[in-house]
C-alpha positions in Angstrom: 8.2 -3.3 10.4 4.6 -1.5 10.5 4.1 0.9 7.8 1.2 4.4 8.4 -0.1 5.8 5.0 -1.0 9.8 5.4 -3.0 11.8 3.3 -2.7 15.6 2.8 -1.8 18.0 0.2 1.3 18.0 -1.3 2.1 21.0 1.3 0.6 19.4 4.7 3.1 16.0 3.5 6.0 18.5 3.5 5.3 19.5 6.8 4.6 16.5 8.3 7.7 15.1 7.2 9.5 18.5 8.5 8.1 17.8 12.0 9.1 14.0 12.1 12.7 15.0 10.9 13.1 17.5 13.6 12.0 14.7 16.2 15.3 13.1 15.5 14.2 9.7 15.0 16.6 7.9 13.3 14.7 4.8 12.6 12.5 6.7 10.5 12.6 6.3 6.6 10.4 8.2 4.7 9.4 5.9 1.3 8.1 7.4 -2.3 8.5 4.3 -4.6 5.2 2.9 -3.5 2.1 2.6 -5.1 -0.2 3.4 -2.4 -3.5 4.4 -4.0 -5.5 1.3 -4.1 -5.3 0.4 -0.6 -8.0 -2.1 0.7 -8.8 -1.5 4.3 -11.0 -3.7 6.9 -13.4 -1.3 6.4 -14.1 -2.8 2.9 -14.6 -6.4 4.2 -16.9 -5.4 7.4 -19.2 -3.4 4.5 -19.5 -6.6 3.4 -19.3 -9.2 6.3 -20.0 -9.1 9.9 -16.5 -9.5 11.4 -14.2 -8.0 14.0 -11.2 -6.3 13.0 -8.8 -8.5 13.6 -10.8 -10.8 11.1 -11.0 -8.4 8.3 -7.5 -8.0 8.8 -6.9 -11.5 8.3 -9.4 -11.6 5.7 -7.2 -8.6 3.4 -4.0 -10.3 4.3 -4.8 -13.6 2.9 -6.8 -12.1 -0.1 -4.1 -9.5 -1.4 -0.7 -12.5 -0.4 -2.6 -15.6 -2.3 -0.8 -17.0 -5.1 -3.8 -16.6 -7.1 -3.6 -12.7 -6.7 0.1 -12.8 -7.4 0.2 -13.9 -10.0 -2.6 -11.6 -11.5 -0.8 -8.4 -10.4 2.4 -10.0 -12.1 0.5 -10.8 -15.3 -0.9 -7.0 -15.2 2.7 -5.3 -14.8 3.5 -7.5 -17.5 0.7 -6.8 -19.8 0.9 -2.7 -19.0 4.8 -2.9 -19.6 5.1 -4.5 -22.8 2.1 -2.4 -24.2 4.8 0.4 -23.5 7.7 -1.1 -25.6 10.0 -2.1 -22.6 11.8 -4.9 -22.6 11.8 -7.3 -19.9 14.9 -8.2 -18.2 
């Protein structure tokens, strides 16, 4: 599945979204329970290394999927959660 991230006002969103509904497309699904506003992008690692693309690409992938990084983001969700009183399941 290949996922698009849009920007816009709150107001240009809404009528993207009325446009795409009107297509028809039914294999469309339109997804607010992500956390989309740290985004890396190749851009970041070609400011950084001379690469193609496709290499950057590679680059994020393996960065952002390590076990390493996993288990950071994991350790932070647990941190922030606890520091608001909930209870872990």
């Amino acid at each position: 599945m290949k996922r698009i991230v849009v920007e816009g006002t709150p107001e240009q969103i809404g009528e993207l979204m009325k446009a795409l509904i009107g297509l028809n497309v039914d294999t469309l699904k339109f997804r607010d329970d992500l956390q989309v506003e740290n985004l890396w992008s190749v851009h970041d690692v070609k400011s950084l290394y001379d690469c193609t693309d496709e290499q950057a690409m590679d680059i994020l992938h393996k960065a952002l999927t390590n076990d390493a990084t996993m288990e950071q983001i994991w350790y932070a969700i647990k941190v922030h959660a606890e520091m608001k009183g909930l209870i872990e399941k």
